[in-house]
C-alpha positions as CSV (number, residue, x, y, z in Angstrom):
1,X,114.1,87.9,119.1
2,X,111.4,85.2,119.7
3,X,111.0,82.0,117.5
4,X,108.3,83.9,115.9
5,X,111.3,86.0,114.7
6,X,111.6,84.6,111.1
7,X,107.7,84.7,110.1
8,X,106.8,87.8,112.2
9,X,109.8,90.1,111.0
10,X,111.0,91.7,107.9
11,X,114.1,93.7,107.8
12,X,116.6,96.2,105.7
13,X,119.9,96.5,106.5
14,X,122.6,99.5,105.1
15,X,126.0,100.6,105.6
16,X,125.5,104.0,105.1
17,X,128.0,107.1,104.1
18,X,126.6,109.2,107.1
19,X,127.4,109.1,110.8
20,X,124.9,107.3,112.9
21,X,124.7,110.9,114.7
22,X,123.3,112.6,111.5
23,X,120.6,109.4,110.6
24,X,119.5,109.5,114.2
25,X,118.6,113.5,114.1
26,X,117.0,112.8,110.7
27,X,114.8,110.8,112.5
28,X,113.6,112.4,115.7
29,X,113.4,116.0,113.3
30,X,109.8,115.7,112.4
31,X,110.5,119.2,110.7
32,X,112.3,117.1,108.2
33,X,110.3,113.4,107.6
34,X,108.8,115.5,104.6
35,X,111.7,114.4,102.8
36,X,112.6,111.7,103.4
37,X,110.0,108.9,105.7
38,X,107.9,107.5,102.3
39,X,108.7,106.7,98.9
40,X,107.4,109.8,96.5
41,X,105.1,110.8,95.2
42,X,103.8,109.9,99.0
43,X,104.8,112.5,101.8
44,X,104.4,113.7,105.0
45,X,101.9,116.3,105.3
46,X,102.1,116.6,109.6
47,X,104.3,114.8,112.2
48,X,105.0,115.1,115.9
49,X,106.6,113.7,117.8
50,X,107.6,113.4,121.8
51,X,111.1,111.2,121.8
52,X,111.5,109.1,124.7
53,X,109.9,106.3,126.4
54,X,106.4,106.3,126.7
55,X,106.4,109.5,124.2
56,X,103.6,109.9,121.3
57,X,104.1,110.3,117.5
58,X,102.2,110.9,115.0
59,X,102.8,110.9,111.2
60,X,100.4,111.7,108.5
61,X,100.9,110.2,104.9
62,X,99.6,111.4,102.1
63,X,98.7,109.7,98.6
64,X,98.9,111.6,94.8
65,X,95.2,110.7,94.8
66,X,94.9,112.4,98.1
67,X,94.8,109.5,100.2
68,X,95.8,109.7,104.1
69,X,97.4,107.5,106.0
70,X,97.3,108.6,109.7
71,X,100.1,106.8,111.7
72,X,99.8,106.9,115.5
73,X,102.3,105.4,118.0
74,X,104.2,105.4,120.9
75,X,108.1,105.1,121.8
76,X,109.6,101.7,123.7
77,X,112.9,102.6,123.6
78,X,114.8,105.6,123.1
79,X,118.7,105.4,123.3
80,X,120.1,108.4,121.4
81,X,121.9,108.0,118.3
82,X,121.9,104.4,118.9
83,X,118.3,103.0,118.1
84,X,114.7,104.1,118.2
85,X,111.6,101.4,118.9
86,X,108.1,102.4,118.5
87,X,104.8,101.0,118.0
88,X,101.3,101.2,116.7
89,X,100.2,99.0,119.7
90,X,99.1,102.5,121.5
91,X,98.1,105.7,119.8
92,X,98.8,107.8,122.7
93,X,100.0,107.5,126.4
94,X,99.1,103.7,127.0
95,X,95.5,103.7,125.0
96,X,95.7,100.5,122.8
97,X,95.1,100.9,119.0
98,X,92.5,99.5,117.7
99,X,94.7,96.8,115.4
100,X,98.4,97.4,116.2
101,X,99.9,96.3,113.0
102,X,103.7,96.2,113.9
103,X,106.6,97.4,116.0
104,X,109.4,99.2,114.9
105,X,113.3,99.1,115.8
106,X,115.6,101.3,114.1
107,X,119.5,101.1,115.1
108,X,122.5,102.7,114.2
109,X,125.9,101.3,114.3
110,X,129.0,103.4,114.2
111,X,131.2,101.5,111.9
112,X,134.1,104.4,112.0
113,X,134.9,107.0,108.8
114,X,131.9,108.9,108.8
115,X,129.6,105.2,108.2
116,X,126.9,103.7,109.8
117,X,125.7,100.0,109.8
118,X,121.8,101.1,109.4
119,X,119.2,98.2,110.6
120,X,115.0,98.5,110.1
121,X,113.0,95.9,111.6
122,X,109.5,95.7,111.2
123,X,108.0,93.3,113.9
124,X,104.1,91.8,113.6
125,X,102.0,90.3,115.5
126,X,100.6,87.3,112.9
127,X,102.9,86.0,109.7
128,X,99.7,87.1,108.1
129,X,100.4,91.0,108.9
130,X,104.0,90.5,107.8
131,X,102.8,88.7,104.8
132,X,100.5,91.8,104.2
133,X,103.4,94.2,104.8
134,X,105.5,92.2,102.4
135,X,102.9,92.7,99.6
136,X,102.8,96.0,100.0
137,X,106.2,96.3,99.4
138,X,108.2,96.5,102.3
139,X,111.7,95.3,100.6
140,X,111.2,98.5,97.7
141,X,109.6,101.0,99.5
142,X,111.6,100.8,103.0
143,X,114.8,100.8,100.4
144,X,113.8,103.4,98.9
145,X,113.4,105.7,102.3
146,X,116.6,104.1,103.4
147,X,118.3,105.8,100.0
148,X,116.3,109.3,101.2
149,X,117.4,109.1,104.8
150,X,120.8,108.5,104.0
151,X,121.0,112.2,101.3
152,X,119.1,114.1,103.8
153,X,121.5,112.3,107.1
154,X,124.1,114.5,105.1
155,X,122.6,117.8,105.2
156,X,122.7,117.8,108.9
């Protein structure tokens, strides 16, 4: 990471009682983000997604007072079962958004038993986007998926 590291990022980490396979395929099944990718009563209403480098995704997020959240992006990095890293920086192909917000890396560490060493790092561009994510509640709300990946990790 860069020395903008510590007032660009925020992160969750987990050791997890699910193989790293398992959280990995809850992640690129977009079949599935319905139950598990926000804290309720928010949901997935619509996800695609192409997995691999250069691939699109799309999630849609919807509110109990029916607000929508469209989420557009584009995958850096792909290394099955290992990590995932995607942006907002794009929307599609290499078409820059129109205020890229944050990239993500997900990884997945096999720590033996059946358990997984489960990172989320959100990276900004400003301290004042990270600041903004913070307030909206990144510590509870990305614990709270973290909980919801891990139960539905175990189903597969």
């Amino acid at each position: 990471m860069n020395a903008n590291a510590a007032t660009h990022s925020l992160q969750l980490v987990r050791e997890m009682d699910v193989p790293a396979d398992k959280l990995y395929k809850a992640w690129t099944t977009p079949e599935r983000m319905g139950e598990w990718f926000c804290p309720k009563p928010w949901k997935v209403t619509e996800a695609r997604m192409d997995i691999r480098p250069g691939g699109s995704s799309y999630i849609l997020m919807e509110g109990p007072e029916g607000e929508k959240i469209p989420n557009y992006g584009i995958y850096l990095e792909v290394v099955p079962n290992r990590k995932l890293v995607f942006t907002d920086a794009y929307t599609s192909a290499w078409v820059p958004s129109e205020k890229p917000f944050m990239t993500a890396v997900v990884e997945f560490e096999d720590l033996g038993n059946g358990r997984t060493k489960y990172t989320a790092t959100a990276l900004h561009w400003t301290e004042e986007d990270r600041k903004a994510h913070e307030e909206m509640g990144f510590h509870e709300g990305w614990g709270i998926v973290a909980g919801q990946l891990e139960e539905i990790a175990k189903t597969f």
